[in-house]
C-alpha positions as CSV (number, residue, x, y, z in Angstrom):
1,X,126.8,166.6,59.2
2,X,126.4,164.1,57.1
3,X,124.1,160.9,56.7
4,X,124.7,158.0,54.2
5,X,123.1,154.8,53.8
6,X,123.9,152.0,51.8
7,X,122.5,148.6,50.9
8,X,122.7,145.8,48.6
9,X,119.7,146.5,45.9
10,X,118.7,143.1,45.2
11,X,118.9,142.2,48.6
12,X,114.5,142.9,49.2
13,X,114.3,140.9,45.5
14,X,116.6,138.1,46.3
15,X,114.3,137.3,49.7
16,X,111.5,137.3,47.8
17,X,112.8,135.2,45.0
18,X,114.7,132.5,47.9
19,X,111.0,132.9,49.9
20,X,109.2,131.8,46.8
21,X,111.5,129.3,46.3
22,X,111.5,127.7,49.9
23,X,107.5,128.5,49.9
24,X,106.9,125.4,47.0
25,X,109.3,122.9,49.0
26,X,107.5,123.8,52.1
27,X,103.8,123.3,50.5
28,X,105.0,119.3,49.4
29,X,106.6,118.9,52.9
30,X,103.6,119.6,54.5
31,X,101.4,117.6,52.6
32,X,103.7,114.5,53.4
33,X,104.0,115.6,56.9
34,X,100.4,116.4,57.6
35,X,98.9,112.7,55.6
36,X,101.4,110.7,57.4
37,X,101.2,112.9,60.7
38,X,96.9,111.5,60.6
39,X,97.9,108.3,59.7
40,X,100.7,107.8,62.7
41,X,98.3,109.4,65.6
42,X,95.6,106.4,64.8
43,X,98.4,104.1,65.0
44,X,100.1,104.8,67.7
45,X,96.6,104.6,69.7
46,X,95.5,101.4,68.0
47,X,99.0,100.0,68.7
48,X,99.5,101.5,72.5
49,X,102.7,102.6,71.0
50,X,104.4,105.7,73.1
51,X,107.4,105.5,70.4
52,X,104.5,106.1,68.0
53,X,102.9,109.0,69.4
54,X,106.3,110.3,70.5
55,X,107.0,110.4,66.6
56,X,103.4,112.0,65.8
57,X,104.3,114.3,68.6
58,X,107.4,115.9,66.4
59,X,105.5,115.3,63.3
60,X,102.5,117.6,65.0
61,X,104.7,120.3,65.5
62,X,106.7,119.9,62.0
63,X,102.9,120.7,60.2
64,X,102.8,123.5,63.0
65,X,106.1,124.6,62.0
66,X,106.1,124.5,58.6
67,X,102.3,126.3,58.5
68,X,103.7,128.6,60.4
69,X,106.9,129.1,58.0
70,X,104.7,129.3,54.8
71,X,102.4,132.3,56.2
72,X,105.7,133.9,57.8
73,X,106.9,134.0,53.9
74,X,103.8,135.2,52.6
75,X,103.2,137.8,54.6
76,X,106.3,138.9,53.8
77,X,105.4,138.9,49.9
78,X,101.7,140.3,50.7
79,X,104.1,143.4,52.6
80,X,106.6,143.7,50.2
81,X,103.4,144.3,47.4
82,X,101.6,146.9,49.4
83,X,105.1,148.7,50.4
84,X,105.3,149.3,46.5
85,X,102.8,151.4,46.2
86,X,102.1,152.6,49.6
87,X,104.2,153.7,52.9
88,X,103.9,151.7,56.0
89,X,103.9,151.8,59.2
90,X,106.2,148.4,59.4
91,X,109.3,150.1,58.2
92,X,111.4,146.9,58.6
93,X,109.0,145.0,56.3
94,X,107.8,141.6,57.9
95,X,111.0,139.8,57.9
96,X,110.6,139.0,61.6
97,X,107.7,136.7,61.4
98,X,110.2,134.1,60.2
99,X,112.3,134.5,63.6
100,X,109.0,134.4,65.3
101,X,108.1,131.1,64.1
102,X,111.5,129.5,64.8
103,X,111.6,130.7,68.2
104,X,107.7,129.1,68.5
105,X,108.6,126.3,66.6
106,X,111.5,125.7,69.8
107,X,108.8,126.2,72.5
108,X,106.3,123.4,70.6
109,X,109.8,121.1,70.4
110,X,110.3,121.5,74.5
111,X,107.1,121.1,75.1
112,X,106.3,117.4,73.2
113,X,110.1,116.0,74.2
114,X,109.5,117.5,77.8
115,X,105.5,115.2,77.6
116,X,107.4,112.2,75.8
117,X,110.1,112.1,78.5
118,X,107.3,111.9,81.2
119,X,105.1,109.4,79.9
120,X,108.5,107.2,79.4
121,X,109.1,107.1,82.9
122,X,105.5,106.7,83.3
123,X,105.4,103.4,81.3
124,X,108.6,102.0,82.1
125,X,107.5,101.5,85.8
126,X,104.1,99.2,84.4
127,X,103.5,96.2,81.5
128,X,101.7,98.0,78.9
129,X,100.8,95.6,75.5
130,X,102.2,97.0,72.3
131,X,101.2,96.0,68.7
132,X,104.9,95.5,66.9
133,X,103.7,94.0,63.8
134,X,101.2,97.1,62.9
135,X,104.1,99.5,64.8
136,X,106.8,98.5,62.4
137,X,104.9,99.2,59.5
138,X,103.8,102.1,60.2
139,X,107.6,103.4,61.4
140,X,108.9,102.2,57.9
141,X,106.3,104.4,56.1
142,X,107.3,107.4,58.7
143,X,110.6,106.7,57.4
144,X,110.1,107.3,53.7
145,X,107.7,110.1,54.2
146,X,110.6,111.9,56.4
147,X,113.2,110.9,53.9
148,X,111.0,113.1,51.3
149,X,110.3,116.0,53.5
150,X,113.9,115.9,54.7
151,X,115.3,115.5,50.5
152,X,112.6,119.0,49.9
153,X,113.6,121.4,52.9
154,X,117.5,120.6,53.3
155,X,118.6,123.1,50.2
156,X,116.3,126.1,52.1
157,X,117.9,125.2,56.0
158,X,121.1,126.9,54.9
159,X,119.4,130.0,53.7
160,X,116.2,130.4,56.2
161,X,116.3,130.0,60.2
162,X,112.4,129.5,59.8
163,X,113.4,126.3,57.1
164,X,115.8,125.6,59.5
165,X,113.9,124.7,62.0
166,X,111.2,122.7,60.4
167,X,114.2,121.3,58.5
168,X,115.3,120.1,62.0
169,X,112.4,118.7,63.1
170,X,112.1,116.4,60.1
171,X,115.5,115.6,61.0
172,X,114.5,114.6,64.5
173,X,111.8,112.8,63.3
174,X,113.6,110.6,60.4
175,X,115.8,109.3,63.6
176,X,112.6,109.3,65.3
177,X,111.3,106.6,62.5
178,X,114.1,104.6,63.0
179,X,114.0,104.2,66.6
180,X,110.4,102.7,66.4
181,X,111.5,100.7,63.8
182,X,114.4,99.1,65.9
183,X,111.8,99.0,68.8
184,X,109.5,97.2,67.0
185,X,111.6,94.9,65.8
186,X,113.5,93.8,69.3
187,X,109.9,93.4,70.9
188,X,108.8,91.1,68.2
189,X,112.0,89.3,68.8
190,X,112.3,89.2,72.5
191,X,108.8,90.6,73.7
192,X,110.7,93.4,75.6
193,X,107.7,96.1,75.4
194,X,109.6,98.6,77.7
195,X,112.1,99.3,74.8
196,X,109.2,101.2,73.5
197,X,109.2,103.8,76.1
198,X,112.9,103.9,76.2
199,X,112.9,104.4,72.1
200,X,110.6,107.1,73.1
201,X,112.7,108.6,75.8
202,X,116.1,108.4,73.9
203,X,114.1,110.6,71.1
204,X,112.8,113.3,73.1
205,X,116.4,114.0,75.0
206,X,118.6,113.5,71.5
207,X,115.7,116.6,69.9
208,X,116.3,118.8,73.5
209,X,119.6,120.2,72.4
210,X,118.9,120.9,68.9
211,X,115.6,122.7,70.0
212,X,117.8,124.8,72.2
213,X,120.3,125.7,69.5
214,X,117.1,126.8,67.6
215,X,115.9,128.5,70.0
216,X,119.0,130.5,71.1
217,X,119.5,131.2,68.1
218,X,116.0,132.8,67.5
219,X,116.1,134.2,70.6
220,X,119.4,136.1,69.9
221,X,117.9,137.8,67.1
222,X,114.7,138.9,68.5
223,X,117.0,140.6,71.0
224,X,118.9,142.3,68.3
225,X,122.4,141.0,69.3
226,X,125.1,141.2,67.1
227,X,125.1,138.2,64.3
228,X,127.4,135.4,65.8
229,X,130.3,136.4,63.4
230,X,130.6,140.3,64.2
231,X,132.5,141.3,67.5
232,X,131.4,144.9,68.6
233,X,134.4,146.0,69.7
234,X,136.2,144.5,67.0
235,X,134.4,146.7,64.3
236,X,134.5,149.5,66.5
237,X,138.3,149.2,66.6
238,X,138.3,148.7,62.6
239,X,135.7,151.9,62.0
240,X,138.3,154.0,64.1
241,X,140.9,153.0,62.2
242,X,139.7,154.2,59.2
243,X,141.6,157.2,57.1
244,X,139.8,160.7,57.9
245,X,138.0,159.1,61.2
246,X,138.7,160.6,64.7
247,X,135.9,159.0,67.2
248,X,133.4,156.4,66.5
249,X,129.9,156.0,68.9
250,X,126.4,155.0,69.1
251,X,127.5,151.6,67.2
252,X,124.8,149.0,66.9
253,X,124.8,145.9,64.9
254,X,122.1,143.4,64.6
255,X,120.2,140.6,62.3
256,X,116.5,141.1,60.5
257,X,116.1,137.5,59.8
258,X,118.0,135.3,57.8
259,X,121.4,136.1,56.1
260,X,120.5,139.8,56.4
261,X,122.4,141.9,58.7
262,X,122.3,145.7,59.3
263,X,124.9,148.1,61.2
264,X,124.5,152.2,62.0
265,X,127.2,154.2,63.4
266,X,128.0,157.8,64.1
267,X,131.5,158.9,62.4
268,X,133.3,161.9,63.7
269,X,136.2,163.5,61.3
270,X,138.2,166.3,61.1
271,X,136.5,169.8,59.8
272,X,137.7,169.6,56.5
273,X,137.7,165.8,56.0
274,X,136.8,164.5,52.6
275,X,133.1,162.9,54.2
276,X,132.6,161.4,50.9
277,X,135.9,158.9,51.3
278,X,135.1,158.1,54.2
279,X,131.7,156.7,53.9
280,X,132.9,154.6,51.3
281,X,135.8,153.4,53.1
282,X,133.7,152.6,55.9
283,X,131.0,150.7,53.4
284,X,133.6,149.0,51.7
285,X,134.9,148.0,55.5
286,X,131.2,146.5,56.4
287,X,130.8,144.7,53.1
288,X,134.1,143.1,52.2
289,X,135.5,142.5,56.4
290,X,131.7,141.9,58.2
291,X,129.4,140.4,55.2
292,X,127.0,143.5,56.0
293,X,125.1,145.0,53.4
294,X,122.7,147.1,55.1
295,X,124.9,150.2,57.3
296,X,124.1,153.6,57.9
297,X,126.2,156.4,58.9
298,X,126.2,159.5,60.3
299,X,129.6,161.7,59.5
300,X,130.2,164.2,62.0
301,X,132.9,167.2,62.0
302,X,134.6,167.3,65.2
303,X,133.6,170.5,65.5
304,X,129.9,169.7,66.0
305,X,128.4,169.3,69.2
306,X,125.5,167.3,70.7
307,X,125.6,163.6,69.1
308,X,128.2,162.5,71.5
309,X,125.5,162.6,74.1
310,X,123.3,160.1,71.4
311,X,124.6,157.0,72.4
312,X,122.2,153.8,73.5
């Protein structure tokens, strides 16, 4: 038999070059987020403002979120040091923490559009007083402080599912800051204070489906399903049609974290098959067909006997 492995080499440098990267963005959005998140919790109270607190609401989990994203990445760094110099018992590194947080950063989403949504229907059955001339001021400085945080994380939500996801909240949020502002506005025009609920309530159902995209997403990884662009069957049908290969099982593909994908497979040849051909045609296959850069194989004679029966 024969085993092979093959990776990109600069693929444990490049993370940790794209987390430092993401880690400085994420520092300066969380100082906006966290100042403005203070400043809109007093507000909302002092105004009697549900569109308010819904928006502190996503801000609250956006400095959850993003907290959570900067000590997912420098974990990772702290692991990737000590691995250096000394084995671990975390053989996959700490990549995972940055799934982990997107898949929390989904429950905190629910959970605060799910509250919002209540304490709409709540108000809209009652005459509650609402400040519009502190509220409006107050959305419009929501707004510019979400325009920055939006301008430092978007470059890092292609890259990252963890910057995805506070990248998404800040999204939710900047429309979030525009529905109080329209709010605001109509009540001081027409003294309508139940569009301030409904503001609220249009915010917390236009986040639920984003949050569940994140969330699915997160959760499809934890599970270690195949990355949304891989069919199984499909590479199993390419692996077997490689020159020198006779059988294929015990196929699994699946996603660390972000961008970095990772396939093993046991390949059964002929006796005298050139093993070394066909490890790279079946590296070449991953890399250039799948965008996998992490596989490892096991080549098998045919003539060998017991790893058919290793098959999850």
């Amino acid at each position: 038999m024969s085993h092979a492995h093959h990776g990109n080499g600069h693929t444990h440098g490049a993370a940790g070059r794209a987390g430092a990267r993401h880690e400085k963005r994420l520092v300066a959005a969380f100082v906006v987020i966290f100042a403005f998140f203070v400043v809109e919790v007093v507000a909302g109270f002092a105004t009697n403002s549900l569109a308010l607190l819904s928006d502190a609401g996503h801000m609250l989990t956006d400095v959850i979120g993003i907290g959570m994203a900067l000590a997912a990445i420098q974990l990772a760094d702290r692991f990737r040091e000590r691995s250096a110099q000394a084995s671990s018992p975390h053989t996959f590194g700490l990549y995972r923490l940055e799934i982990l947080a997107a898949f929390l950063n989904a429950l905190l989403l629910f959970g605060v559009a799910i509250w919002v949504l209540i304490e709409a229907g709540r108000r809209l059955t009652g005459d509650v007083e609402v400040e519009s001339g502190w509220m409006l001021a107050v959305a419009f400085v929501g707004l510019l402080a979400n325009l920055v945080a939006f301008w430092l994380l978007r470059p890092g939500a292609a890259e990252s599912v963890n910057v995805e996801g506070a990248y998404l909240e800040v999204v939710a949020d900047t429309l979030g800051s525009i529905g109080v502002i329209v709010a605001a506005v109509t009540i001081q025009l027409t003294g309508w204070t139940w569009v301030d609920p409904a503001m609220a309530a249009l915010v917390g159902v236009w986040i639920l489906p984003r949050t569940w995209r994140l969330g699915r997403n997160a959760v499809r990884i934890l599970l270690q399903a195949a990355p949304a662009h891989v069919d199984p069957a499909h590479l199993d049908d390419a692996l077997r049609g490689l020159d020198g290969v006779v059988d294929v099982h015990d196929l699994h593909v699946w996603t660390l974290t972000s961008d970095m994908h990772a396939a093993s497979a046991h390949l059964v040849t002929e006796d005298d098959e050139d093993m070394h051909a066909v490890l790279d045609r079946a590296r070449e296959l991953l890399t250039v067909d799948y965008a996998i850069d992490h596989g490892t194989f096991q080549v098998e004679p045919r003539s060998h006997e017991g790893c058919e029966h290793v098959d999850w």
